[in-house]
C-alpha positions as CSV (number, residue, x, y, z in Angstrom):
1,X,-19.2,-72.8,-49.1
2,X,-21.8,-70.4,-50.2
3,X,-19.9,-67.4,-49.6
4,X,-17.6,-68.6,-52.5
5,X,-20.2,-69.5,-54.8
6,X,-20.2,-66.0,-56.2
7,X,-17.3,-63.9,-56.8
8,X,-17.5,-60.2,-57.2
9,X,-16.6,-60.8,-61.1
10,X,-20.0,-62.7,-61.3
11,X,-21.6,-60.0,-59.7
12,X,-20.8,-58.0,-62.1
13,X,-21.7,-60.0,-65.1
14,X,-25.4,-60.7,-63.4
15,X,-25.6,-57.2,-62.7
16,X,-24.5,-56.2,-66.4
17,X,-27.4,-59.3,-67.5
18,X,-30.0,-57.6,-65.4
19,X,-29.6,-54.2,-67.2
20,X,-29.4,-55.9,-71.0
21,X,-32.4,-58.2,-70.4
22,X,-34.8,-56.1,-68.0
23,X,-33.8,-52.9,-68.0
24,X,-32.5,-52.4,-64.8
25,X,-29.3,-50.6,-63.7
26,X,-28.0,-52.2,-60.4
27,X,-24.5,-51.2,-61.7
28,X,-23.7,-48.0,-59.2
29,X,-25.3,-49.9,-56.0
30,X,-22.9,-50.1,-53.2
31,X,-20.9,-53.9,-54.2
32,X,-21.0,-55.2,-50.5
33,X,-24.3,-54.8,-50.1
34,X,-25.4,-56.3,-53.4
35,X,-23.7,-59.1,-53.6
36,X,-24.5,-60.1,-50.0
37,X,-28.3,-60.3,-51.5
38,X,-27.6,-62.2,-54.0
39,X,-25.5,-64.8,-52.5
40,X,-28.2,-65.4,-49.8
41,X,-30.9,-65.3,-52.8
42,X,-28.2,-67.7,-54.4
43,X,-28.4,-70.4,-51.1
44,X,-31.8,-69.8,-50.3
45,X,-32.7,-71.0,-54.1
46,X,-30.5,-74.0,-53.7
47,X,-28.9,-73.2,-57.1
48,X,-25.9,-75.7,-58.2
49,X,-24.3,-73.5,-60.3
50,X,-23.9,-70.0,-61.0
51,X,-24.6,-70.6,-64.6
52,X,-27.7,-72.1,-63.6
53,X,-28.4,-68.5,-61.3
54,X,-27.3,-66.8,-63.9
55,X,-29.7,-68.5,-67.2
56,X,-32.1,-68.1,-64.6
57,X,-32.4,-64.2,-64.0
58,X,-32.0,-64.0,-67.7
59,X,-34.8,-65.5,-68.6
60,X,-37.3,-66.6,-66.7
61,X,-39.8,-63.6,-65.9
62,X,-41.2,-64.5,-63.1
63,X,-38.6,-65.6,-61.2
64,X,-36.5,-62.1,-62.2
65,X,-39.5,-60.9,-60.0
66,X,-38.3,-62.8,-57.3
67,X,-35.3,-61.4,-57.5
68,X,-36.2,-58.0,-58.0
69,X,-37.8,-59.0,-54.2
70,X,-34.8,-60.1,-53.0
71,X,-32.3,-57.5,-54.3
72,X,-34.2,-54.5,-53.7
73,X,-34.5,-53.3,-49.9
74,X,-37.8,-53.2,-48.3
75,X,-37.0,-52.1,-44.6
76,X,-39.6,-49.8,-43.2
77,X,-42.4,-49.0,-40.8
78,X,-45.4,-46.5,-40.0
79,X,-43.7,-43.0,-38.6
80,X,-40.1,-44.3,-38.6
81,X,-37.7,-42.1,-36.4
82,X,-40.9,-40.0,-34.7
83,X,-39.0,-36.9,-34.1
84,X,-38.4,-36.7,-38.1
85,X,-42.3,-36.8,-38.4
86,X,-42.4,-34.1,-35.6
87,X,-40.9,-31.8,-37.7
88,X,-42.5,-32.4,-40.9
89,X,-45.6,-31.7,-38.7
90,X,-44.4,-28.4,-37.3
91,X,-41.8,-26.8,-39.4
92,X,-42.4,-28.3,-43.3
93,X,-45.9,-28.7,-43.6
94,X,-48.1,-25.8,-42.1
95,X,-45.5,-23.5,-44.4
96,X,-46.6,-25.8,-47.0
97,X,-50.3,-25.2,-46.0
98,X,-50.2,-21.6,-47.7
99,X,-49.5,-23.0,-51.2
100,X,-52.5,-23.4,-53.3
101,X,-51.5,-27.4,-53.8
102,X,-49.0,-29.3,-52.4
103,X,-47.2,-32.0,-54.4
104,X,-45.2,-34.7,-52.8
105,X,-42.9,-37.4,-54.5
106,X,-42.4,-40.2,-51.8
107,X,-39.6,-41.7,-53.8
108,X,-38.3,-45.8,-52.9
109,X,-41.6,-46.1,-51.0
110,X,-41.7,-49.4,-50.7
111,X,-44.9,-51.2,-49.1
112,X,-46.3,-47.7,-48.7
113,X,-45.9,-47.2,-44.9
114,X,-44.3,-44.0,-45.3
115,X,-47.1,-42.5,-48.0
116,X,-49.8,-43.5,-45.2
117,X,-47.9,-41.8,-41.8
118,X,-47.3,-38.7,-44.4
119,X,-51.4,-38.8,-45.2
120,X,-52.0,-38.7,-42.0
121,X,-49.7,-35.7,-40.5
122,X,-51.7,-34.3,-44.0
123,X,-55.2,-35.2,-42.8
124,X,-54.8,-33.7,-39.3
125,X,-53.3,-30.6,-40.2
126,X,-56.3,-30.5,-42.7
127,X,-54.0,-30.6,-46.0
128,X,-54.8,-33.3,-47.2
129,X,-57.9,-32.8,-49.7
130,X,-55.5,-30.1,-51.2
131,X,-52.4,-32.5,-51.3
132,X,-51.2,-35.2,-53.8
133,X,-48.6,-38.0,-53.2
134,X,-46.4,-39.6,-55.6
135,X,-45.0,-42.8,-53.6
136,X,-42.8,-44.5,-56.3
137,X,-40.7,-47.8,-56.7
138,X,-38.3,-49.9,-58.3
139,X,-40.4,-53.1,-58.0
140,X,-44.0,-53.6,-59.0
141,X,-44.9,-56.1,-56.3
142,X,-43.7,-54.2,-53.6
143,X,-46.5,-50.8,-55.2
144,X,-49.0,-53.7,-55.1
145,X,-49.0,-53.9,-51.4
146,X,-48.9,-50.3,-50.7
147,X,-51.9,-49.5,-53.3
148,X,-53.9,-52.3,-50.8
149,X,-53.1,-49.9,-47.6
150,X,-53.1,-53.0,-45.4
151,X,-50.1,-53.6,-42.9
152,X,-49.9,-57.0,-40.6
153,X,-52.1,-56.4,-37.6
154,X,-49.1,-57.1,-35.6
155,X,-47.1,-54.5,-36.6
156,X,-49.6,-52.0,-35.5
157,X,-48.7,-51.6,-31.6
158,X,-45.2,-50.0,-32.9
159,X,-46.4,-48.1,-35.6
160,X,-49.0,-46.5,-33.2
161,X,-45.9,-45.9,-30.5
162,X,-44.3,-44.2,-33.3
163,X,-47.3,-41.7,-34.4
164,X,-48.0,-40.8,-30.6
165,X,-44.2,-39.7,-30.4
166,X,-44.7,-37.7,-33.6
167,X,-47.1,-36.0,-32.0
168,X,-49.9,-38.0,-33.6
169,X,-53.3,-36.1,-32.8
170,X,-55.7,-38.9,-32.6
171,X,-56.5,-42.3,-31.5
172,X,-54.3,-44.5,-34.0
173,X,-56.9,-47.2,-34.9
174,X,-59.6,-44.6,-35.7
175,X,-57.3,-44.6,-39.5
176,X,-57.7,-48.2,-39.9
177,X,-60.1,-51.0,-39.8
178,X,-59.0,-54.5,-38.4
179,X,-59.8,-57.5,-40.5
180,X,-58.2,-61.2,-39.2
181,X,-54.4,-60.4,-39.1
182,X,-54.3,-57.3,-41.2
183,X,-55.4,-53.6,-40.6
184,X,-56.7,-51.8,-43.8
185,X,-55.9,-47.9,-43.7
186,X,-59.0,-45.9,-44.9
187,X,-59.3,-45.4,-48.1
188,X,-59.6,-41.5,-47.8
189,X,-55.8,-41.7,-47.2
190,X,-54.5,-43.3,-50.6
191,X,-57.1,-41.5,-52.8
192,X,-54.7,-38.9,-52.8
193,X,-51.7,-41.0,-53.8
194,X,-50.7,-41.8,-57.0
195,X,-48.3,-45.1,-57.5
196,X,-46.0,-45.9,-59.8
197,X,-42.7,-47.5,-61.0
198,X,-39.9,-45.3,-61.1
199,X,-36.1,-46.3,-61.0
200,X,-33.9,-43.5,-59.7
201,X,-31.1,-44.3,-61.3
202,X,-32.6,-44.3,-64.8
203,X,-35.6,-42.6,-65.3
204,X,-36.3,-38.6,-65.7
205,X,-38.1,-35.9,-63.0
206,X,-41.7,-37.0,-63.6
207,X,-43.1,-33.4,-61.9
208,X,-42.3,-30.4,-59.9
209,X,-42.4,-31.3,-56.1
210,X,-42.7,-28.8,-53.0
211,X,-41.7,-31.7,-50.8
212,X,-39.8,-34.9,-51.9
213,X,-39.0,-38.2,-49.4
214,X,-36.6,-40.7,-50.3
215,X,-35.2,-42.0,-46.7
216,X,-33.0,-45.2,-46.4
217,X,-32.8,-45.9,-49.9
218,X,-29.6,-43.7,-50.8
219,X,-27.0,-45.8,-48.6
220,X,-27.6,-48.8,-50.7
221,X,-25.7,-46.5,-53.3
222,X,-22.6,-45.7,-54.0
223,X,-21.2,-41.8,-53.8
224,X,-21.5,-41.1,-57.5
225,X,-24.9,-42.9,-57.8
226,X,-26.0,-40.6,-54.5
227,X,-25.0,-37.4,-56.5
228,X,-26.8,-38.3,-59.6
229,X,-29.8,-38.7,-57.5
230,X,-29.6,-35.1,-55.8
231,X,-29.2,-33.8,-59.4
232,X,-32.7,-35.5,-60.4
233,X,-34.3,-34.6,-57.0
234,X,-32.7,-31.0,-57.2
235,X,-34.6,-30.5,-60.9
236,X,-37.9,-32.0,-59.8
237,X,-37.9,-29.4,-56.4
238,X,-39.5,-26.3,-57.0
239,X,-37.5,-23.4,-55.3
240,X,-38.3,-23.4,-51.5
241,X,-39.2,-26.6,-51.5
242,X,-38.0,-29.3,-49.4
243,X,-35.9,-32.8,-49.6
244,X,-35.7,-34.9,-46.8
245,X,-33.4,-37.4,-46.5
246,X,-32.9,-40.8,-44.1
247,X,-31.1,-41.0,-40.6
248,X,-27.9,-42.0,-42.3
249,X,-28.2,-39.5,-45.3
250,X,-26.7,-36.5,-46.2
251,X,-26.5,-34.0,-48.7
252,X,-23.0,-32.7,-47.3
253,X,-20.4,-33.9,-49.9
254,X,-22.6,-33.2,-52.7
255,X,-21.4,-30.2,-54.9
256,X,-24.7,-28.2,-55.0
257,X,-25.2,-28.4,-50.9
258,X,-24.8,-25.0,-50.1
259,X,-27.7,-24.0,-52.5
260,X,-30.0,-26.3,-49.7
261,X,-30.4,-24.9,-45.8
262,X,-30.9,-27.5,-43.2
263,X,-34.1,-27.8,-41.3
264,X,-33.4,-27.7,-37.2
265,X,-31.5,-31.2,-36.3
266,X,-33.3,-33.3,-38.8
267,X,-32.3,-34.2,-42.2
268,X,-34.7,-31.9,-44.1
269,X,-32.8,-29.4,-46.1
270,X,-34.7,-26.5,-47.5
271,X,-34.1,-25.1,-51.5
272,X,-32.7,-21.5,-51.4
């Protein structure tokens, strides 16, 4: 049975081979969810052996991309949980709007939709031309889709749900051109993001951010790795500025909380 193929000792030595040979640190990840992803990469693979899986990830390049794909989570859509864009639109961003420049790190972006529905709250509220995004990533492959702003056509009757409930100003396909079975987003929108690979759990503040994303990427981690995260998100936000975090997120058990103020009911804390 495949559920057996992999035990959680083997996790740990593929994890520990992962960091030796390419650098990254899957180490503090929460174990369920991890190994869960790399059994089913495991069956889907049809590998015989797990020192086959193992010689595998070690050395062969491309397919470590693969499983970069596979390991890493890439759940997301256009204006995800509306009401959170709602108040990015009325209570974050028109305080924002009196800075001379606004610098945002979209951090675990993933295939970008979340650097495009930000662009777009930016663009109506007319901050954009004076507003830069940062969307990083773990994996490369997942920044190359986002720096192409196009999204399966398909996809496009929930995303546009979703910016109408945010309180979306405009006609949704006037921000995107059609073309066989995907939409391209105009390319006014990612001129003013900047992509780039960036591993949260091992690489430094890049910047100093008024507002920084990271939503739905913390609950693949475990507690400590959470903490060590706010640390590197609390030194690369500039005093009032703003984190906000995913449905299922919270800043409450971290040590340096009370130096944060919520925002309303969503999960937008403010800097003291």
């Amino acid at each position: 049975m495949i559920s057996d193929a992999i035990d959680n000792e083997q996790v740990e030595i593929l994890l520990n081979d992962v960091l030796e040979s390419h650098g990254y640190d899957f180490l503090e990840y929460s174990h369920a969810s991890i190994k869960r992803r790399i059994i089913r990469l495991y069956g889907l693979d049809n590998f015989v052996s797990f020192a086959e899986f193992r010689y595998t990830v070690k050395t062969d390049k491309q397919y470590f991309k693969r499983f970069l794909e596979e390991i890493t989570v890439n759940v997301t859509e256009m204006f995800r949980d509306p009401s959170f864009y709602k108040s990015l639109r009325n209570d974050v961003l028109p305080v924002l709007g009196t800075y001379p420049f606004i610098r945002i790190w979209v951090a675990g972006c993933s295939t970008g939709e979340e650097a495009y529905s930000l662009a777009i709250v930016l663009k109506e509220l007319n901050l954009l031309n004076k507003s830069l995004i940062y969307a990083t990533d773990i994996n490369p492959s997942v920044l190359d889709k986002a720096k192409k702003g196009m999204f399966p056509l398909n996809y496009l009757k929930q995303y546009s749900e979703n910016y109408l409930q945010s309180g979306g100003l405009k006609d949704f396909s006037t921000y995107y051109t059609a073309n066989y079975s995907l939409a391209k987003f105009d390319e006014s929108l990612n001129s003013k993001m900047i992509f780039s690979t960036h591993n949260l759990v091992s690489d430094h503040s890049f910047n100093e951010f008024q507002l920084i994303l990271c939503r739905n990427v913390l609950i693949y981690f475990d507690k400590d790795l959470q903490h060590k995260v706010f640390n590197l998100f609390d030194g690369s936000i500039e005093k009032l500025g703003y984190l906000a975090l995913g449905s299922k997120e919270s800043l409450e058990f971290w040590p340096k909380a009370k130096e944060y103020k919520r925002v309303k009911m969503e999960k937008i804390w403010r800097k003291l």
